[in-house]
C-alpha positions in Angstrom: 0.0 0.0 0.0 3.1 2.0 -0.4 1.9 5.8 -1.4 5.2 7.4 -3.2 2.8 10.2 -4.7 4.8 12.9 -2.6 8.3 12.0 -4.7 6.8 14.1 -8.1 6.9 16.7 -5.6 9.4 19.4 -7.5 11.8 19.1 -4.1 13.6 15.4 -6.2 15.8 14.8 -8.8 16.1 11.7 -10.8 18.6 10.8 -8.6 16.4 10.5 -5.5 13.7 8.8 -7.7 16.1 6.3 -8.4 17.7 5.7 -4.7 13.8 5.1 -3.0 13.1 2.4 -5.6 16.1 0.7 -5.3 15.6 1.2 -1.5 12.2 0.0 -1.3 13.2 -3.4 -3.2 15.9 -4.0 -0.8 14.1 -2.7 2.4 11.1 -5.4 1.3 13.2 -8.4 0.0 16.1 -7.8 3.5 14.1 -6.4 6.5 11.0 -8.7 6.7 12.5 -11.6 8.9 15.2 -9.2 11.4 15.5 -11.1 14.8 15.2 -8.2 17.2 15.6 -10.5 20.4 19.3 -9.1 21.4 19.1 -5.9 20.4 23.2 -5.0 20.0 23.3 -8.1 18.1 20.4 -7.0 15.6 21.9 -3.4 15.2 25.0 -5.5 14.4 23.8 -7.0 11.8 22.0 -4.0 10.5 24.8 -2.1 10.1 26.8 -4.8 8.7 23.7 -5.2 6.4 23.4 -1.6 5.7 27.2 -1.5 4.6 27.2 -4.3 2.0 24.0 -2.7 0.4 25.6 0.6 -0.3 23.3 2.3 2.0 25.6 3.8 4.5 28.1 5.4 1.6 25.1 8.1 1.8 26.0 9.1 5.3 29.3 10.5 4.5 30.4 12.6 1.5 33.0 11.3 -1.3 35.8 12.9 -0.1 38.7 13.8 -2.5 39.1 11.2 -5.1 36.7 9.1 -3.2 39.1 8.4 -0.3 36.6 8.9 2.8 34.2 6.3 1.4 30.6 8.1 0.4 28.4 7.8 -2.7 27.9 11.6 -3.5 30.3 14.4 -3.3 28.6 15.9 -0.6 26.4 14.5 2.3 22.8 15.1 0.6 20.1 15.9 3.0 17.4 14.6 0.6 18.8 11.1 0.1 19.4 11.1 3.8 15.8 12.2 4.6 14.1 9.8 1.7 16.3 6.7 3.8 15.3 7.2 6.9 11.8 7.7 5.8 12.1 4.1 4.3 13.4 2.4 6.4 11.8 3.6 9.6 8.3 2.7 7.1 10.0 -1.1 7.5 11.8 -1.5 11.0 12.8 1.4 13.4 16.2 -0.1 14.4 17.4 -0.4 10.8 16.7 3.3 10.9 18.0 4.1 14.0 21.7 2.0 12.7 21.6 4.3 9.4 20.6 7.5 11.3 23.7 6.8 14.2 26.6 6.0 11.2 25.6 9.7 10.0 25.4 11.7 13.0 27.9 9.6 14.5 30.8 10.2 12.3 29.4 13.8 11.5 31.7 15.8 13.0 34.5 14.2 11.4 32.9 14.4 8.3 33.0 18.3 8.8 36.2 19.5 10.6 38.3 16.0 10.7 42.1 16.3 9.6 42.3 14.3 6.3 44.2 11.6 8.1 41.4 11.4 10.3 38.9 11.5 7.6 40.7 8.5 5.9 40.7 6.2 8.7 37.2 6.4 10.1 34.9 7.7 7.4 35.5 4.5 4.8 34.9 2.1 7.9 32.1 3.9 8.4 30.6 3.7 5.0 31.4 0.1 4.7 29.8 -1.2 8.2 32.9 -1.8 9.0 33.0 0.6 12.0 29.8 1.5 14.3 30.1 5.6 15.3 28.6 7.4 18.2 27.7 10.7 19.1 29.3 11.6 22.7 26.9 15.0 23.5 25.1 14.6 26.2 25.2 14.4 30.2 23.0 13.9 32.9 22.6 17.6 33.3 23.6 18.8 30.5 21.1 17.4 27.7 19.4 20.7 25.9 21.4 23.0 27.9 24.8 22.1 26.2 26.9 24.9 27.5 26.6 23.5 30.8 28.5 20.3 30.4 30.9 19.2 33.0 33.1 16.5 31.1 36.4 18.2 30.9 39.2 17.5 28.5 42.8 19.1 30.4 45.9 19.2 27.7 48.9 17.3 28.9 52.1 17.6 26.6 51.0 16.2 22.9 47.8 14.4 24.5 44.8 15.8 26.6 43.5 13.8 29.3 39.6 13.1 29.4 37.1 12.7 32.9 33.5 13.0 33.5 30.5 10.8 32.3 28.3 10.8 29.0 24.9 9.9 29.1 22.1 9.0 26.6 24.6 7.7 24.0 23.2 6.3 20.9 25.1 2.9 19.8 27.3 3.0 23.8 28.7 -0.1 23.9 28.5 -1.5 20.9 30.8 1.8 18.8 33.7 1.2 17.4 34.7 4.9 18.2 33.0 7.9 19.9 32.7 11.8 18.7 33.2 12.9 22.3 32.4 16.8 23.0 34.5 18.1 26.4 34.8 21.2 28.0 38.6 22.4 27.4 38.2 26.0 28.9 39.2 28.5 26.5 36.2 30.6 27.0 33.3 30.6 29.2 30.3 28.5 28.3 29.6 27.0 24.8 32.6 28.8 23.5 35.1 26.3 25.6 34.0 23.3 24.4 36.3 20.7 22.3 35.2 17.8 20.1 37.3 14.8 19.9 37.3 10.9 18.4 37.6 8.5 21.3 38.2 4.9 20.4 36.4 2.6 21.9 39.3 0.8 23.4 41.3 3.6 24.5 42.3 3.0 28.5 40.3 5.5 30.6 37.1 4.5 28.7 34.4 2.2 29.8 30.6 1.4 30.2 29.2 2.9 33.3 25.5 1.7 32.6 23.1 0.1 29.6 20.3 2.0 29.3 17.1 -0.1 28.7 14.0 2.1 26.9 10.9 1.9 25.2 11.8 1.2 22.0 14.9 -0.7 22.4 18.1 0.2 20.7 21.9 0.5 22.3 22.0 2.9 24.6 24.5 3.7 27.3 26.4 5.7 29.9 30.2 6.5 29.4 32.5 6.8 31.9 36.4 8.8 31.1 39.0 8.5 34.3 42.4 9.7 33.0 41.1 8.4 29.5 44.7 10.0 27.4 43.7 11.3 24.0 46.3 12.3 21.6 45.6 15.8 20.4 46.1 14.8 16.3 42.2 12.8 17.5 41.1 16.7 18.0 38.1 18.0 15.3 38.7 21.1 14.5 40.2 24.0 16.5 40.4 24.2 20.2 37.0 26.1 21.7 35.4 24.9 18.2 33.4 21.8 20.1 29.9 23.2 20.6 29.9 24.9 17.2 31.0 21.8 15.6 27.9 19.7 17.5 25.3 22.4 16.3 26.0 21.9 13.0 26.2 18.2 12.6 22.9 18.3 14.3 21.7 21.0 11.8 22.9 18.3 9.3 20.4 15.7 10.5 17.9 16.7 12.1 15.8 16.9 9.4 16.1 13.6 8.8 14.8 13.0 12.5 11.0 14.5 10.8 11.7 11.9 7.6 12.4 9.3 10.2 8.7 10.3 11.8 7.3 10.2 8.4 8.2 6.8 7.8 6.6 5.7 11.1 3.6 7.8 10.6 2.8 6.5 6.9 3.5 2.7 8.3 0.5 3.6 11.1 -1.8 5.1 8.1 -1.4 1.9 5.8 -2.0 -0.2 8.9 -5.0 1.7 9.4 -6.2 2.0 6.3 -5.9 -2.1 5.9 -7.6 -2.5 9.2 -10.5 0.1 8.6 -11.1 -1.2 5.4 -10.9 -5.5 6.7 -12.7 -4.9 9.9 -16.6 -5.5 10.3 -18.8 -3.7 12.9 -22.4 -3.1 13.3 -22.8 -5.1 9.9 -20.3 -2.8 8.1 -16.7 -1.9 7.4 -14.9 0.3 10.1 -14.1 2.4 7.2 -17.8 2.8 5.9 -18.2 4.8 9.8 -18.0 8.8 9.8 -16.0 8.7 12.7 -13.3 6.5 11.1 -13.0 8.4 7.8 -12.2 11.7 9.6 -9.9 10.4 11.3 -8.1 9.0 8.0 -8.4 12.4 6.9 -6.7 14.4 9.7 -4.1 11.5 9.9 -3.3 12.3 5.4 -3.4 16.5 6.4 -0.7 15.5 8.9 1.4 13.3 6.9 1.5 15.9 3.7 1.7 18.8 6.1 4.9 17.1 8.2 6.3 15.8 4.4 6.3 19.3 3.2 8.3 20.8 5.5 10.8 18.2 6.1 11.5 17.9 2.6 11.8 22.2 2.1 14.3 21.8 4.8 16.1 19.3 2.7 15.8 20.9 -0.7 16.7 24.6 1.0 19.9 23.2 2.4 20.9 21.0 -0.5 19.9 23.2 -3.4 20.0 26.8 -2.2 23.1 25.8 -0.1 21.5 28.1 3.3 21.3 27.7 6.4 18.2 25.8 7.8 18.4 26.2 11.3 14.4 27.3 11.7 13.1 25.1 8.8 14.8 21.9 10.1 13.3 22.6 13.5 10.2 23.7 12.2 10.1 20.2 10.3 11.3 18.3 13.0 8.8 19.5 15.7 5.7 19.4 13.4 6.7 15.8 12.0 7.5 14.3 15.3 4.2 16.0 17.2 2.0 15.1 14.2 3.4 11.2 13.4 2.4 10.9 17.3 -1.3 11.6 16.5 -0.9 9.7 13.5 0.5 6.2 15.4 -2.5 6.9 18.9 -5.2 7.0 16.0 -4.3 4.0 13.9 -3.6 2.4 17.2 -7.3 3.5 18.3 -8.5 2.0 15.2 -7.0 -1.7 16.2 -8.8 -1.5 19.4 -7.5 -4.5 21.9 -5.6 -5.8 19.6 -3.2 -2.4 19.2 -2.3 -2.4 22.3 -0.5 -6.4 22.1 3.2 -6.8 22.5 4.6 -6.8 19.2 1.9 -5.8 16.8 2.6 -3.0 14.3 1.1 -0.3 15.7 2.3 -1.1 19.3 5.7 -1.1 17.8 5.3 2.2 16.0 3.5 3.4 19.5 6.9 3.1 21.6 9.4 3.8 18.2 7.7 7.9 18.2 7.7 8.6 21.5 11.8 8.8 21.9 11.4 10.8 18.6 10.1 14.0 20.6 12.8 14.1 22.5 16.3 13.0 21.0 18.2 15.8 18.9 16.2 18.4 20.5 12.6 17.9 22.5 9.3 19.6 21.2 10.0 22.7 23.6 13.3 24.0 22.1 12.2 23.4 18.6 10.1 26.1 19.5 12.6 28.3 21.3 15.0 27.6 18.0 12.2 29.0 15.8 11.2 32.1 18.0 15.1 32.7 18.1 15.8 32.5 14.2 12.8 34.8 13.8 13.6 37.6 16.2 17.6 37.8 14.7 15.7 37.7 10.9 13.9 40.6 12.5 16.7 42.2 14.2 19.0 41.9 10.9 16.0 43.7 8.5 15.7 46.2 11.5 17.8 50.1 10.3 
């Protein structure tokens, strides 16, 4: 029941045409039959699965002469957004393994030395290496600038303490885009952004997180970790810049990945309302069911549409799209959520059992509000990039 009607949208190129078919046949004829019983295992194997299909070479650009592994010159936030769209539509934690090799090795993608460059990025591409994005803390989650993990410089190396929490792919990554306070400024401006292997002494697994929608998740812990400064991205006091725009980079794609769960919810929907008998008719034949199916379609276009300006904007017209990725990723996540609670209402009883579709779908959005920026500083992002618009038109 597939609806591909929004890619003749003017936002595609043949290109893109060309990468969701060829995603869509190997999404059907490779994700059906995922065991998803050990969840690091599965994301393993996901990864690994990703790789050999070609998939991943999308996360990271081309590199000179091709030497840093991806499929395009650049990373193109179309292609990105139109695969996580399809594969959320099949399984959430093939999703979640694509979405994690991109913002994982992001930063390196944008201020790594070449020799850094070289070594991970290929790997990367390949699913030969599993990359992780080292932000967050117990306290410092969407207030950044207030992180305590400190890096302190030590002769060629610095020398890394404090805790990460909420990591994406912790304890399962290969290597780790760790973001430390180094004290050149106050605030955001003293933060540093470095590659942590995985094995580096210093470095170990405080905690597994177990959530909702299950995918590896985990709590680092750094005691005298020694990192040589050549594992540095980009300049000293560049760290929080650096994370802002990897996140600028994908968190469009965080509204594709909600419009790939919320057209998943409408086809289950739509095959339920139209199979299901009550009061000697279809569900679907009921008032009260076909406005529903209509708010559920205004969503899905409404959420599509922005996510996919955000996209074109920044890959086409080469701006910035701090407000229109926000403005995508709030309305896409918010919506697919009314989306996934009305198929699920739809289904009754039988919606709400372990492991049916729209259970699954129920727990995947949830995390989806939150992670890369909640619902609340979306809005904050938007009202910012508005009142500096203003400010800059203002004599």
């Amino acid at each position: 029941m597939r609806d591909a009607s929004w890619l003749d949208w003017p936002f595609f190129d043949q290109k893109h045409h060309e990468l969701a078919q060829s995603l869509e046949d190997w999404c059907a004829a490779t994700l059906q039959n995922v065991d998803h019983s050990d969840t690091d295992a599965a994301c393993r194997h996901l990864v690994a699965q990703l790789g050999r299909g070609g998939w991943l070479q999308f996360a990271v650009p081309q590199g000179p002469d091709g030497s840093w592994g991806g499929r395009w010159p650049q990373i193109d936030s179309r292609a990105v957004c139109i695969l996580r769209e399809t594969l959320a539509r099949h399984d959430g934690l093939a999703d979640f393994a694509f979405a994690m090799q991109g913002l994982g090795s992001g930063a390196i993608s944008l201020a790594g030395s070449d020799a850094l460059r070289q070594h991970y990025l290929p790997r990367v591409a390949s699913g030969q290496a599993i990359a992780a994005f080292a932000l967050s803390e117990l306290d410092a989650g969407s207030d950044v600038a207030a992180m305590a993990c400190a890096a302190v410089p030590d002769g060629d190396d610095y020398v890394l303490d404090g805790e990460k929490t909420w990591i994406s792919n912790g304890g399962i990554a290969d290597f780790y885009c760790v973001f430390a306070r180094t004290g050149e400024a106050p605030g955001a401006r003293g933060i540093s952004a470095f590659v942590v292997d995985a094995d580096t002494p210093g470095l170990t697994i405080a905690d597994r997180i177990d959530v909702m929608a299950p995918h590896p998740l985990a709590t680092l812990r750094f005691e005298a970790c020694r990192i040589p400064r050549t594992q540095m991205l980009g300049a000293p006091g560049q760290g929080f810049k650096l994370a802002m725009m990897t996140l600028d980079i994908f968190r469009a794609s965080v509204a594709a990945a909600a419009l790939g769960f919320a057209r998943r919810a409408l086809d289950e929907a739509l095959t339920r309302a139209t199979s299901r008998k009550m009061f000697g008719q279809r569900l679907a034949d009921l008032q009260l069911t076909q406005a529903a199916l209509g708010d559920m379609a205004c969503d899905i276009d409404a959420a599509a549409l922005l996510t996919y300006r955000a996209a074109w904007l920044r890959d086409v017209k080469g701006v910035r799209t701090t407000r229109e990725a926000a403005m995508a990723k709030m309305a896409a996540t918010e919506s697919a959520q009314r989306v996934i609670d009305r198929a699920l209402q739809m289904f009754g009883g039988a919606g709400v059992v372990s492991g049916a579709p729209v259970e699954k779908l129920y727990r995947e959005i949830r995390a989806l509000r939150i992670y890369e920026g909640a619902t609340e500083v979306q809005k904050l992002i938007i009202a910012r990039e508005l009142l500096k618009d203003l400010e800059a038109k203002q004599p």
